[in-house]
DRENPA-57318 format. One record per residue (C-alpha): z, y, x. Coordinates in steps of 0.25 Angstrom, whole numbers, padded with zeros to 4 digits, always signed. Example, Ala and Ser with C-alpha at 12.3 -4.5 7.8 and 13.67 -1.06 7.14 Angstrom:
+0031-0018+0049;+0029-0004+0055;
! end
This chain:
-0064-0005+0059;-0055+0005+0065;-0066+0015+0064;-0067+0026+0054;-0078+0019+0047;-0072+0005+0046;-0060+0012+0039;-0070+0019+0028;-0075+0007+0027;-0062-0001+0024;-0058+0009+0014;-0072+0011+0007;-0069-0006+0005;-0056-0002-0002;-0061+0009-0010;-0073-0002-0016;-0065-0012-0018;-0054-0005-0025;-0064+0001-0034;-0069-0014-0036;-0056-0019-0039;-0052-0009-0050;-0065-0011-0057;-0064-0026-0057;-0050-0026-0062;-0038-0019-0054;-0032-0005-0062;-0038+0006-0060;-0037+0013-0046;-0030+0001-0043;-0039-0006-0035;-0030-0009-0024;-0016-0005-0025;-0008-0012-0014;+0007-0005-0021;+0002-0011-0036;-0003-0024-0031;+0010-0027-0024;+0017-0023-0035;+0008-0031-0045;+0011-0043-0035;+0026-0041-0037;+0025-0041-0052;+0018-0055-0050;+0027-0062-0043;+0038-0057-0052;+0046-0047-0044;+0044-0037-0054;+0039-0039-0070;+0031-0027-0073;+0022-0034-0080;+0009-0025-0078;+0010-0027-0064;+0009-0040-0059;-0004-0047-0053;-0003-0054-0041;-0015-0044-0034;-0026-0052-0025;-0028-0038-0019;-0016-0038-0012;-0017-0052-0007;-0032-0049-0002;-0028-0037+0007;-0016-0047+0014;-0026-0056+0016;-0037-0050+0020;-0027-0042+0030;-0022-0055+0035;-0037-0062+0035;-0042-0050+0047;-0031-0050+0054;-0031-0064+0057;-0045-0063+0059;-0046-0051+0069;-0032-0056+0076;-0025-0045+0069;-0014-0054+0063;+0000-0051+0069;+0012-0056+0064;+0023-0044+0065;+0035-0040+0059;+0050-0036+0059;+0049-0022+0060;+0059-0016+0050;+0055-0028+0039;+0066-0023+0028;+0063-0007+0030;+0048-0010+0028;+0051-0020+0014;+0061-0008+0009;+0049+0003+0012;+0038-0008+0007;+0045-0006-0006;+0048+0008-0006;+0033+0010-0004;+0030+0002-0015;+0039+0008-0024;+0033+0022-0019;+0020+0019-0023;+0023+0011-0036;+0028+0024-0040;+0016+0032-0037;+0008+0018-0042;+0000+0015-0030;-0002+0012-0015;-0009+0022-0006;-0021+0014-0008;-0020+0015-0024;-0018+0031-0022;-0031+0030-0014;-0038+0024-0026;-0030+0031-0037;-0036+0046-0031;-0049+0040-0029;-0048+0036-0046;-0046+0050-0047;-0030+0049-0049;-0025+0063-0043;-0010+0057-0046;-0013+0049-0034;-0016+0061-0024;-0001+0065-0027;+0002+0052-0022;-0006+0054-0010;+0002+0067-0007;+0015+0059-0010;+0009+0048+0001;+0005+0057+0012;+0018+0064+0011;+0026+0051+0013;+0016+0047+0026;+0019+0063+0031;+0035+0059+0029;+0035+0046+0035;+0027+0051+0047;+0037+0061+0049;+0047+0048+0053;+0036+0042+0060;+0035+0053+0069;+0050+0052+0073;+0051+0038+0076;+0051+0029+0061;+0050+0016+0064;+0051+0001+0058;+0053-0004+0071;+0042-0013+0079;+0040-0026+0073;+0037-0040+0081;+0029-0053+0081;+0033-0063+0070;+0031-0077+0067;+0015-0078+0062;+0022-0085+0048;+0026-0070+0044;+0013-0063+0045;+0006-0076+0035;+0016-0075+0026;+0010-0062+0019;-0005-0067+0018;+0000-0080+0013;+0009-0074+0001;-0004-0067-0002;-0011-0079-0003;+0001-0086-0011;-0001-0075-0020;-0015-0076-0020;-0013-0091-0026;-0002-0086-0036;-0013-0075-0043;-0024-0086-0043;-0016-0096-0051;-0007-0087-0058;+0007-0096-0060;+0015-0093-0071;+0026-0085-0062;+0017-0075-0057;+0016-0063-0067;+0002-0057-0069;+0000-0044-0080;-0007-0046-0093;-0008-0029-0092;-0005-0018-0084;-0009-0014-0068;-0008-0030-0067;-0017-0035-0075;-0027-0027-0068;-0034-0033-0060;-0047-0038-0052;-0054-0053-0051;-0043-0060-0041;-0053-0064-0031;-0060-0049-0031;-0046-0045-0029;-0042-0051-0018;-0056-0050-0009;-0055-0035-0012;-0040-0038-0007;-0044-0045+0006;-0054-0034+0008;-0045-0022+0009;-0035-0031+0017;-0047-0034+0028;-0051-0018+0029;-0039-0014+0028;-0034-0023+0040;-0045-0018+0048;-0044-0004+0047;-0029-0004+0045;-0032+0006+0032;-0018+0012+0028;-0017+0024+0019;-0004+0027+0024;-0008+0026+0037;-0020+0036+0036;-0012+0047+0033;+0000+0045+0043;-0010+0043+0054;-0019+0056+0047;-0005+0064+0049;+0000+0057+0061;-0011+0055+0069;-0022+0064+0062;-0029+0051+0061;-0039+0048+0049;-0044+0034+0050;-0034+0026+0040;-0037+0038+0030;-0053+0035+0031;-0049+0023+0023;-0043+0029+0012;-0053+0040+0010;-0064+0029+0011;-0054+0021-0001;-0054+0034-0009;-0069+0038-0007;-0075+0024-0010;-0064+0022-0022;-0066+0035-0028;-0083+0033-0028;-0080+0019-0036;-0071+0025-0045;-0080+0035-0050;-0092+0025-0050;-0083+0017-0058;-0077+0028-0066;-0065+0027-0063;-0062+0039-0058;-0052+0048-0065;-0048+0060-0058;-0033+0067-0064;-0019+0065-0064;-0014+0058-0077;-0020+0045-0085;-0024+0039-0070;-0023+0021-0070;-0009+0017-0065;-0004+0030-0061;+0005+0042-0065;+0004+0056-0064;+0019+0062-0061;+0016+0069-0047;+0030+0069-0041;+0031+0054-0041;+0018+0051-0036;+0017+0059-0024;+0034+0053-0021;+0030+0037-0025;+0021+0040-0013;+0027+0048-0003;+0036+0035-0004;+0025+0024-0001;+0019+0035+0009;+0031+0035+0017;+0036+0022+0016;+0022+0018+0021;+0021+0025+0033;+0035+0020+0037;+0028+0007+0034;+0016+0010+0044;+0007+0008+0032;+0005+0007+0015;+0005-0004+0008;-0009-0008+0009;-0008-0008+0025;+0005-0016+0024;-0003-0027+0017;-0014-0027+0027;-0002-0028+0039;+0004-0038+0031;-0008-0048+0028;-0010-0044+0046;+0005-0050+0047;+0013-0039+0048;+0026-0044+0042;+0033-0032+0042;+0022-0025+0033;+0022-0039+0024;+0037-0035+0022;+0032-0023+0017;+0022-0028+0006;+0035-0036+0002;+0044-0024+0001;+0031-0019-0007;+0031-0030-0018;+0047-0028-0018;+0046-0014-0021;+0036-0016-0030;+0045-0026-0038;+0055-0016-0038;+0046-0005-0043;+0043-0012-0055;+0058-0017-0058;+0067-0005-0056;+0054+0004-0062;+0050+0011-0051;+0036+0012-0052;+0028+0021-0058;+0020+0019-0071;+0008+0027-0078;+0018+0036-0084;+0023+0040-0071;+0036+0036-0062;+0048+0031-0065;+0064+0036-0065;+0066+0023-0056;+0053+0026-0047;+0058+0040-0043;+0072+0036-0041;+0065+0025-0031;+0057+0036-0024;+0068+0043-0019;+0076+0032-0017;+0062+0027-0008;+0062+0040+0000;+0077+0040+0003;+0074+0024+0011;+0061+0030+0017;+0070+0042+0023;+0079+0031+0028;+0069+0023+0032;+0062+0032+0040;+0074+0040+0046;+0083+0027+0051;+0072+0021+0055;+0066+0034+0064;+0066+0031+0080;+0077+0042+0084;+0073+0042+0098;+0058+0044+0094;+0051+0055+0101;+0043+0063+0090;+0035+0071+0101;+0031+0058+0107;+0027+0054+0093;+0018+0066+0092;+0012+0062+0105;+0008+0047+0101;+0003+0053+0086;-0008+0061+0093;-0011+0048+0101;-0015+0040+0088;-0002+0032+0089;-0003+0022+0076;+0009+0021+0068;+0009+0010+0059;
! end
């Protein structure tokens, strides 16, 4: 599935099923938004108490699952880990809190253009810009160090919170919070939900389909293959959209999204170049978790953390735009990114010889 058409395919999947998943319940150009479902997961376990968003989402359990099903299936299941575990928590959550204040993942950015939402092709700009930055430290030596072999206990131990969760959601007990209105209370039949979710976790295993990753390798290595994806995503979402009429093309009055340009394109320039310090966005971390990568399942924890903070120190965005809080914590994201990216930069790195492998098609992350 490594060919051109395979990718197109995957993300033709996506596109159809995000369509499905809106028109069957999820909000609007929300079909599948790994930052909001992370964050709506948080609210239902308690660590933040924003009441229009919590929902235990079955999407987010599928695509672990359905990651961790085909790798063990095609022998792809390899238990890593320990590379830079706290540096990759504390950027899990500053990408999180980047996106929360834009209000959405890449992939939700994918789906909010194809709804007609031009607030999210600021966002774009913002992302790419982040990648660009970021590949200017990958280009002179950044990185989170090697990781190594762990115990086979740490790569299970993601797939089997999902399915803990999975069981929570189903029978509902009293301390798990679910909203009565709001993003939360959104949302498709459980069991469509989560076959959609294994779904996108099996194609996007297979094709290793990573939005961040298709435009640091497009810059990088002037190679298009992840991006195919996500034109396919945007293609497919944008033709259900319009069959189902919900297209709206324009800037203001756009579902679960605000307007104020500045803060847009900086909430993800954040999550763009957190992520490519992370060697993929946050859907890909999920997918490498459910494979049993422990570092990238540190990640998705840093994630839910930094969406819990979001929402209890008012970072995030709302439909009436960002926060005082949210842009304070932009800045005070990029200052740790700079950090991060400088202190952890390989000083005896050869930049020339880093050219050198770029035009050999070396794969970073």
């Amino acid at each position: 599935m490594k060919e051109k058409r395979g990718i197109i395919l995957a993300g033709g999947i996506i596109g159809l099923l995000s369509v499905a998943l809106v028109y069957l319940g999820n909000p609007k150009n929300m079909g599948a938004c790994i930052a909001c479902f992370l964050r709506d997961i948080a609210g239902a376990v308690g660590l933040h108490r924003a009441e229009v968003v919590q929902y235990i989402r079955p999407e987010v359990l599928g695509i672990v699952l359905g990651a961790f099903i085909i790798a063990l299936f095609t022998k792809e299941f390899k238990v890593k880990g320990g590379s830079s575990p706290f540096l990759r928590f504390i950027l899990g959550a500053i990408v999180m809190i980047g996106a929360l204040v834009f209000l959405g993942c890449p992939l939700r950015m994918v789906l909010r253009i194809a709804g007609g939402d031009l607030n999210a092709i600021v966002g774009l700009l913002g992302f790419a810009a982040g990648i660009f930055i970021g590949i200017q430290f990958l280009n002179r030596g950044f990185t989170l160090k090697r990781n190594y072999n762990l115990n086979t206990a740490e790569g299970y131990a993601m797939p089997v919170i999902a399915i803990m969760l999975l069981v929570l959601l189903i029978s509902a007990p009293a301390f798990i919070f679910f909203s009565a209105k709001g993003p939360g209370s959104m949302h498709a039949p459980i069991w469509f939900a989560l076959a959609a979710g294994l779904i996108i976790g099996i194609v996007s295993q297979r094709t290793r389909l990573c939005m961040v990753g298709g435009i640091r390798d497009l810059i990088m290595f002037k190679d298009s293959y992840l991006m195919w994806g996500f034109i396919s995503i945007f293609v497919v979402t944008l033709i259900g959209n319009l069959v189902l009429g919900d297209f709206k093309l324009g800037f203001v009055e756009q579902p679960i999204a605000h307007n104020d340009a500045l803060w847009n394109f900086m909430g993800m320039l954040v999550a763009g170049w957190g992520s490519v310090l992370l060697g993929g966005c946050p859907l890909r971390q999920l997918i490498l978790a459910g494979e049993g990568n422990a570092d990238s399942a540190i990640t998705v924890m840093g994630m839910i953390v930094g969406a819990a903070f979001a929402h209890n120190f008012k970072l995030a965005s709302s439909g009436e735009g960002p926060t005082g809080n949210g842009k304070i914590a932009i800045f005070i994201g990029i200052a740790i990114l700079l950090g991060v990216s400088y202190f952890c930069m390989n000083k005896s790195f050869n930049i020339s010889k880093s050219k050198a492998d770029s035009k050999g098609g070396v794969s970073i992350g």
